[in-house]
mmCIF file of the N, C-alpha and C atoms, coordinates in Angstrom:
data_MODEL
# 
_entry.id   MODEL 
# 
loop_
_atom_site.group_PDB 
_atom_site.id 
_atom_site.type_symbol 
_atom_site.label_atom_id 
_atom_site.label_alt_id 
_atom_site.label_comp_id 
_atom_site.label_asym_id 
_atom_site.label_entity_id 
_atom_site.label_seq_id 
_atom_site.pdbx_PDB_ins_code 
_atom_site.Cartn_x 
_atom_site.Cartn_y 
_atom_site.Cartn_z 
_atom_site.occupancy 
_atom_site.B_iso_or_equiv 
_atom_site.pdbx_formal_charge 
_atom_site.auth_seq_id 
_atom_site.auth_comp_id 
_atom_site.auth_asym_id 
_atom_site.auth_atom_id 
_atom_site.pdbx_PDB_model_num 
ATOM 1   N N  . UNK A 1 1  ? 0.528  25.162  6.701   1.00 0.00 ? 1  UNK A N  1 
ATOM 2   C CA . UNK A 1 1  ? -0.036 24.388  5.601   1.00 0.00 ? 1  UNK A CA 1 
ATOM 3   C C  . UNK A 1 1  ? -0.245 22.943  6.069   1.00 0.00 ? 1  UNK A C  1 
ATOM 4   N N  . UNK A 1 2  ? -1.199 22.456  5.633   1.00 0.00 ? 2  UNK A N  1 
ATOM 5   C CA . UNK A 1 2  ? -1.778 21.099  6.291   1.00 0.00 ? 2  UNK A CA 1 
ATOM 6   C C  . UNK A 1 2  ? -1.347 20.424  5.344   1.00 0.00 ? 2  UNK A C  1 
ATOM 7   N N  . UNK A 1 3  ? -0.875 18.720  5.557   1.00 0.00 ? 3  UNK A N  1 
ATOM 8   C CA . UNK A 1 3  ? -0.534 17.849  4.407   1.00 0.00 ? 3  UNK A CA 1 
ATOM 9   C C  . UNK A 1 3  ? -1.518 16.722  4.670   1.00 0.00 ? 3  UNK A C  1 
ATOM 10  N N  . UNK A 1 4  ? -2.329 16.585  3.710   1.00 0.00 ? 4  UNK A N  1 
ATOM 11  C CA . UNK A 1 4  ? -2.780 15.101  3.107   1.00 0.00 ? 4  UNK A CA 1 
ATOM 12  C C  . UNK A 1 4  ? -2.148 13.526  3.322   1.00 0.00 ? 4  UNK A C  1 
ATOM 13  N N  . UNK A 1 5  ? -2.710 13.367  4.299   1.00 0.00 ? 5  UNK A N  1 
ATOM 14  C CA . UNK A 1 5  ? -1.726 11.592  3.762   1.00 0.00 ? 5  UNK A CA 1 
ATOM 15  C C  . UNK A 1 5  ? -2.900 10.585  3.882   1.00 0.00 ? 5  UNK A C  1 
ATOM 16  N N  . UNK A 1 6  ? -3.034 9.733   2.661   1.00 0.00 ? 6  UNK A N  1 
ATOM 17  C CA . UNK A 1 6  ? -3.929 8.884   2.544   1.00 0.00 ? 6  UNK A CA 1 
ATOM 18  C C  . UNK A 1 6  ? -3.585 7.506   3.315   1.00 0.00 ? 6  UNK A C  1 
ATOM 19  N N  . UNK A 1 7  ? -4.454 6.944   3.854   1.00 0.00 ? 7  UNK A N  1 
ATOM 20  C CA . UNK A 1 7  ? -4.621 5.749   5.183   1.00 0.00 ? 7  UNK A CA 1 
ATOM 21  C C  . UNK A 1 7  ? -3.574 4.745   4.866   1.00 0.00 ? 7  UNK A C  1 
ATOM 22  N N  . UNK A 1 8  ? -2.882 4.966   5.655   1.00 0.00 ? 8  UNK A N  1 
ATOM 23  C CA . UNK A 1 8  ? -2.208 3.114   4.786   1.00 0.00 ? 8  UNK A CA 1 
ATOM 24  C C  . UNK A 1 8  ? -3.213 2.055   4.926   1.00 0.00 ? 8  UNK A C  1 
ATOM 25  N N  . UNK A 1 9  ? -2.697 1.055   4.554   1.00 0.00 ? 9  UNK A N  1 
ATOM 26  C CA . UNK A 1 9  ? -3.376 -0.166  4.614   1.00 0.00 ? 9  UNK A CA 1 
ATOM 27  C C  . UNK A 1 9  ? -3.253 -1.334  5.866   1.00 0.00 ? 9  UNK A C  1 
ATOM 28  N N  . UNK A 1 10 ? -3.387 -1.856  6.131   1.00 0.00 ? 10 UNK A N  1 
ATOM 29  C CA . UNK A 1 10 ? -2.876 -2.800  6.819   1.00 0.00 ? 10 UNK A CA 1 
ATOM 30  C C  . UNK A 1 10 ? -3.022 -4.015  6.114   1.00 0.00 ? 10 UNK A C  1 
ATOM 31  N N  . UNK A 1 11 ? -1.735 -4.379  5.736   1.00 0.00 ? 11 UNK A N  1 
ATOM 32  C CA . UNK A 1 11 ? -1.576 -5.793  5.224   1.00 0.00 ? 11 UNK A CA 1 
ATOM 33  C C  . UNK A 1 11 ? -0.449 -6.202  5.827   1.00 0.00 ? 11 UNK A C  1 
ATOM 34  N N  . UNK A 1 12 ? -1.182 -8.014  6.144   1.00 0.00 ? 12 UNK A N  1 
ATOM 35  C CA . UNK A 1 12 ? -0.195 -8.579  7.196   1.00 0.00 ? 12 UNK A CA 1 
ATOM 36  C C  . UNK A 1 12 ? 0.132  -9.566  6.453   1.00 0.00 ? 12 UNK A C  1 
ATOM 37  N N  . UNK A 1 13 ? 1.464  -10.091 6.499   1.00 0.00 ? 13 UNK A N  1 
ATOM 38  C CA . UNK A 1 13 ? 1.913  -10.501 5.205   1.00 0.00 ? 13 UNK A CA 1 
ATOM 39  C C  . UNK A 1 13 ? 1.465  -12.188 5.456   1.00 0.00 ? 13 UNK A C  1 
ATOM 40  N N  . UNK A 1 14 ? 1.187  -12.631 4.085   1.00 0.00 ? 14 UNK A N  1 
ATOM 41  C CA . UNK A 1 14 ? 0.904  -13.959 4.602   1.00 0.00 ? 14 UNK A CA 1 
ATOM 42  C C  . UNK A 1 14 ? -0.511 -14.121 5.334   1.00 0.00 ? 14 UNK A C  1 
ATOM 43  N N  . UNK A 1 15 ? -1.463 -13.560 4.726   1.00 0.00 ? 15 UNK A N  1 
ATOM 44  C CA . UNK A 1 15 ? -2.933 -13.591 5.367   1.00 0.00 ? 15 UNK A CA 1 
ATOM 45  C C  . UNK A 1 15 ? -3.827 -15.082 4.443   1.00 0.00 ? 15 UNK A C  1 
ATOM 46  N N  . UNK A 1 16 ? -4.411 -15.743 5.161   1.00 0.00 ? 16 UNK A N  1 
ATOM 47  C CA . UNK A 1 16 ? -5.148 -16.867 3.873   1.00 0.00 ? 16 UNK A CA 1 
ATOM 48  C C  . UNK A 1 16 ? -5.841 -16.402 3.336   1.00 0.00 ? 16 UNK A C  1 
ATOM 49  N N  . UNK A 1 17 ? -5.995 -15.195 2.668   1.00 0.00 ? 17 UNK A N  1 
ATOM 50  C CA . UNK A 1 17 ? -7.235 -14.642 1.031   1.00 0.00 ? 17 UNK A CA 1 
ATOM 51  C C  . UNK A 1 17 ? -5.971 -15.087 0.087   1.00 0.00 ? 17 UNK A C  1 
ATOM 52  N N  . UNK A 1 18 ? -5.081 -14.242 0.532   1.00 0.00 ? 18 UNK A N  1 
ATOM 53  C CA . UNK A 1 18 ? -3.673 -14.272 -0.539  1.00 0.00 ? 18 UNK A CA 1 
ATOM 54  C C  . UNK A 1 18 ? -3.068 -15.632 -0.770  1.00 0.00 ? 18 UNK A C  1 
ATOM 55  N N  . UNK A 1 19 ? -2.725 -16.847 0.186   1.00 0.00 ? 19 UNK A N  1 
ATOM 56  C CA . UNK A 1 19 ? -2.152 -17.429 0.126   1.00 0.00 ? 19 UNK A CA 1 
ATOM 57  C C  . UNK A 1 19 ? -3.452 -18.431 -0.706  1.00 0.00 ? 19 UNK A C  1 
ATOM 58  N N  . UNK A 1 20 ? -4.239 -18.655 -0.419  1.00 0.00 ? 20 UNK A N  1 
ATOM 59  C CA . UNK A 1 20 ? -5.336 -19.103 -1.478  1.00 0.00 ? 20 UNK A CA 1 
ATOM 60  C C  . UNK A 1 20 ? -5.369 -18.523 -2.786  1.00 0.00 ? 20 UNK A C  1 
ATOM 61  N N  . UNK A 1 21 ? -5.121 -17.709 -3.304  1.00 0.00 ? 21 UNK A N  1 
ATOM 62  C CA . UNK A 1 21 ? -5.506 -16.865 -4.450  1.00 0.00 ? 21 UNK A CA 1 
ATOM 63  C C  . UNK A 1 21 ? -3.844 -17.628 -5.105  1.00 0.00 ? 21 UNK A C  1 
ATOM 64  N N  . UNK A 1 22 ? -2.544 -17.235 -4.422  1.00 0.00 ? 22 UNK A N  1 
ATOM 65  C CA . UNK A 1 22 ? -1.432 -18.011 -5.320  1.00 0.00 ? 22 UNK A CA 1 
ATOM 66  C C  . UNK A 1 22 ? -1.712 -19.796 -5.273  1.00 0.00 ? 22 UNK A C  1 
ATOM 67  N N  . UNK A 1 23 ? -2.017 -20.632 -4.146  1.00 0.00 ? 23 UNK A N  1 
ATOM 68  C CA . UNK A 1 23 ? -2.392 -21.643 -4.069  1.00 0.00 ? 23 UNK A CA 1 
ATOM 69  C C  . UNK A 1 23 ? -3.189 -22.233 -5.511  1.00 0.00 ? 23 UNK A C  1 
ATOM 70  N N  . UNK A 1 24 ? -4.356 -21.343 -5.791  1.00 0.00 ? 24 UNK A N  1 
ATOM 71  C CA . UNK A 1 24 ? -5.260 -21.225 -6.695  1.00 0.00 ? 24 UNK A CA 1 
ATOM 72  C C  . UNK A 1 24 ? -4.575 -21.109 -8.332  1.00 0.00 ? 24 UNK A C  1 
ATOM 73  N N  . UNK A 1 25 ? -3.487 -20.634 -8.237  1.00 0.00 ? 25 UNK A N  1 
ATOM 74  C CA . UNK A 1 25 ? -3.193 -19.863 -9.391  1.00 0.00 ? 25 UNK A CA 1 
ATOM 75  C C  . UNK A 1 25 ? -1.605 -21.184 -9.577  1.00 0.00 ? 25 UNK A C  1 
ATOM 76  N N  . UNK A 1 26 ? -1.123 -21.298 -8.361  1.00 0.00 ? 26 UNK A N  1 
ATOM 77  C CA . UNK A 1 26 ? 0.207  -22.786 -9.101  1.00 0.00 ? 26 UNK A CA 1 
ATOM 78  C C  . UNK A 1 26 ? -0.858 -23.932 -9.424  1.00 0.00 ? 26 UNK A C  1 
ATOM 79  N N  . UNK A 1 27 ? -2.292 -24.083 -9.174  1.00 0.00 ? 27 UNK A N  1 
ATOM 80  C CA . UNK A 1 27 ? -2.290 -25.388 -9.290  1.00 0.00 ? 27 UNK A CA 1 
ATOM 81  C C  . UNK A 1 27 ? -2.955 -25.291 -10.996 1.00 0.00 ? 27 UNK A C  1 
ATOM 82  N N  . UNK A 1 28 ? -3.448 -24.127 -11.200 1.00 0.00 ? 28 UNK A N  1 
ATOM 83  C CA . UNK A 1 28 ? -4.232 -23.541 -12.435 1.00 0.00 ? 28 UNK A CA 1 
ATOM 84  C C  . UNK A 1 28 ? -3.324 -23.860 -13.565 1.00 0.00 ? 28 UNK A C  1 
ATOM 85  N N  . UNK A 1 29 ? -2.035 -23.760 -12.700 1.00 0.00 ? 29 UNK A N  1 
ATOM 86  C CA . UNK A 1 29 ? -0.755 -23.526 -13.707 1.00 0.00 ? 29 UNK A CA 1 
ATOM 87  C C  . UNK A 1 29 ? -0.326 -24.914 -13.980 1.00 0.00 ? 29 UNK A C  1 
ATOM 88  N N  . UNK A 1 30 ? -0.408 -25.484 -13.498 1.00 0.00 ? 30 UNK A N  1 
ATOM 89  C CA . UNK A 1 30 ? 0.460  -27.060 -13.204 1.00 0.00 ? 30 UNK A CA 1 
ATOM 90  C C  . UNK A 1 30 ? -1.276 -27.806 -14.166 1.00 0.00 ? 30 UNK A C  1 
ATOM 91  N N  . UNK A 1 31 ? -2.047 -27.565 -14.014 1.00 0.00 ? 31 UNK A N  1 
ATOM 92  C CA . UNK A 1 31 ? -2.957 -28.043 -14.252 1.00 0.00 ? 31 UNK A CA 1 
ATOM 93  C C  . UNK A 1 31 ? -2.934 -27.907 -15.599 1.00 0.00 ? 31 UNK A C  1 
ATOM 94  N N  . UNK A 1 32 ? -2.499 -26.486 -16.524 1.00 0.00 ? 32 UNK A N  1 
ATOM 95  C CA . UNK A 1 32 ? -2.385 -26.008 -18.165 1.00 0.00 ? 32 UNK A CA 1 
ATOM 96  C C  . UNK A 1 32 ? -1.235 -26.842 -18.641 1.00 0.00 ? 32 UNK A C  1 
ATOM 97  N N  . UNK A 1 33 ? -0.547 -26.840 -17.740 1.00 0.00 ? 33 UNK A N  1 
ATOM 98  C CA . UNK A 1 33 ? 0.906  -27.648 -18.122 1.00 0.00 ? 33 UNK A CA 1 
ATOM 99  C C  . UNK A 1 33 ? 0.951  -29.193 -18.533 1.00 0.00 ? 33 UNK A C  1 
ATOM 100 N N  . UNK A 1 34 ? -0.280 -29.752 -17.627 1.00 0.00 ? 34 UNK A N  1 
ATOM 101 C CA . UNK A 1 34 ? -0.307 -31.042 -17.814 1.00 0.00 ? 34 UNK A CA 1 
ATOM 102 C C  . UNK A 1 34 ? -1.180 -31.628 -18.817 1.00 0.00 ? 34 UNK A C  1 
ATOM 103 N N  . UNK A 1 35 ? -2.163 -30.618 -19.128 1.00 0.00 ? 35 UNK A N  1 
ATOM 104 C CA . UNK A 1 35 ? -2.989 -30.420 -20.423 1.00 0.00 ? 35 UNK A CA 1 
ATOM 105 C C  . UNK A 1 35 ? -1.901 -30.205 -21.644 1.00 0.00 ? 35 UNK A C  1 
ATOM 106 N N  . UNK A 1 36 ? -1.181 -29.231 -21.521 1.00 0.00 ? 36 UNK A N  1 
ATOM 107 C CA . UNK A 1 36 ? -0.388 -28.981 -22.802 1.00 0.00 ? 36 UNK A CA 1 
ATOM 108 C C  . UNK A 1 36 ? 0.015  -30.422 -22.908 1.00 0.00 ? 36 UNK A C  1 
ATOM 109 N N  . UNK A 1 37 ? 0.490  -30.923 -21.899 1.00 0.00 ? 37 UNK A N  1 
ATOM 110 C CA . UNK A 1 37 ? 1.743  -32.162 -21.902 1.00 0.00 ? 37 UNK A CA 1 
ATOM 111 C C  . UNK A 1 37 ? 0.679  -33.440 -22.868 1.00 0.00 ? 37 UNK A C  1 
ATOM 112 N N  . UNK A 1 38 ? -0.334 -33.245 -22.096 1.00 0.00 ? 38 UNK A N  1 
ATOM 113 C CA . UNK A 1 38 ? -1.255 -34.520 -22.595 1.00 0.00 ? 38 UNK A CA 1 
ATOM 114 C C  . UNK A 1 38 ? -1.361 -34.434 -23.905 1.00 0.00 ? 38 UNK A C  1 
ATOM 115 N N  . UNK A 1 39 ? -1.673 -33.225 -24.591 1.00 0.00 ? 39 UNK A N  1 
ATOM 116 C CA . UNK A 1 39 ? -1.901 -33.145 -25.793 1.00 0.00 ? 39 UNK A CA 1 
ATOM 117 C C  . UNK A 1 39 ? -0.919 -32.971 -26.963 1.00 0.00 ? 39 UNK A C  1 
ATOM 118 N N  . UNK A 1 40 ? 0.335  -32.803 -26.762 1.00 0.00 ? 40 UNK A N  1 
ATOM 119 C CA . UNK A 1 40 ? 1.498  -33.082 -27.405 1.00 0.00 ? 40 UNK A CA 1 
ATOM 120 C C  . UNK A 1 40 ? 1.641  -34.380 -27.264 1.00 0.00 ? 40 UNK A C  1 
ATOM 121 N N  . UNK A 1 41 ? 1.512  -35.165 -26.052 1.00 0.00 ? 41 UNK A N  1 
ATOM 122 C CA . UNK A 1 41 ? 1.223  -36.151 -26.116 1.00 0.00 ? 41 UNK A CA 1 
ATOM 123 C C  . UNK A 1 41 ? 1.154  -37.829 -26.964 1.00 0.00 ? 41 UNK A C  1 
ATOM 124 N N  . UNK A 1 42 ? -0.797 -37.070 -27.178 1.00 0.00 ? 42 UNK A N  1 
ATOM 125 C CA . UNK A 1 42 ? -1.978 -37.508 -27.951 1.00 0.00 ? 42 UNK A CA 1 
ATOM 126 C C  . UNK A 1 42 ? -1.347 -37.349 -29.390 1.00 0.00 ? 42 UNK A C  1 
ATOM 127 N N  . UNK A 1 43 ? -0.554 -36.252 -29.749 1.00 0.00 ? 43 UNK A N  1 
ATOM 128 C CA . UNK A 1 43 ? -0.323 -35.705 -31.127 1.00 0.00 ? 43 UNK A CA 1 
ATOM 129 C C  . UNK A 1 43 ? 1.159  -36.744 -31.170 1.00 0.00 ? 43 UNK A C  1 
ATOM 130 N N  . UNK A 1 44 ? 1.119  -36.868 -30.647 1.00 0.00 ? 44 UNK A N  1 
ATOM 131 C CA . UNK A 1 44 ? 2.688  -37.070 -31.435 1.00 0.00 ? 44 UNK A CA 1 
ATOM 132 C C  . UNK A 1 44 ? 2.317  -38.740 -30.792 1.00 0.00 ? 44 UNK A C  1 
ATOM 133 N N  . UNK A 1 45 ? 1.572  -39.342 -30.342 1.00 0.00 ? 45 UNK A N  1 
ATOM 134 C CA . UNK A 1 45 ? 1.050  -40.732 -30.583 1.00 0.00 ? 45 UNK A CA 1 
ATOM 135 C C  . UNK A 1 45 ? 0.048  -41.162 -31.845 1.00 0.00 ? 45 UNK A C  1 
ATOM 136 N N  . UNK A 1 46 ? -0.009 -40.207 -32.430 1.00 0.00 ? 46 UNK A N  1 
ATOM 137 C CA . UNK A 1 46 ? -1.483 -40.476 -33.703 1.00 0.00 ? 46 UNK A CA 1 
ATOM 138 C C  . UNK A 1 46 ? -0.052 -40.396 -34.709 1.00 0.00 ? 46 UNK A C  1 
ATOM 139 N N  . UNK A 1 47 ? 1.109  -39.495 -34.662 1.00 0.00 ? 47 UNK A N  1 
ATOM 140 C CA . UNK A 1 47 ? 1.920  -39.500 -35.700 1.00 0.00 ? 47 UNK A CA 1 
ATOM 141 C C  . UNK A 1 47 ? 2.871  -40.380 -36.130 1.00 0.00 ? 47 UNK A C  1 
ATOM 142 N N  . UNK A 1 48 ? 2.871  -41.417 -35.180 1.00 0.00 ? 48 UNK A N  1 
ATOM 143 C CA . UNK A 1 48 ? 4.025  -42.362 -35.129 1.00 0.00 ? 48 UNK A CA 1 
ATOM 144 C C  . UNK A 1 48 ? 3.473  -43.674 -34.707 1.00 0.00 ? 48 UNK A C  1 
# 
């Protein structure tokens, strides 16, 4: 009986698509964060 095994992959860890794509995604993050920050901010300077 013959067995099937599908190709692995080759992924080498730490390749620059990936490390761009998280790069991409902390600064996306840090970037919402500093928006939230600004605008609590703005709000709570119009209230006081």
């Amino acid at each position: 009986m013959t067995t099937h095994r599908a190709p692995q992959h080759r992924t080498e860890p730490g390749r620059p698509v990936e490390r761009a794509v998280v790069a991409g995604l902390v600064l996306a993050v840090g970037a919402a964060l500093a928006w939230i920050g600004g605008m609590i901010y703005t709000i709570a300077g119009w209230s006081g």
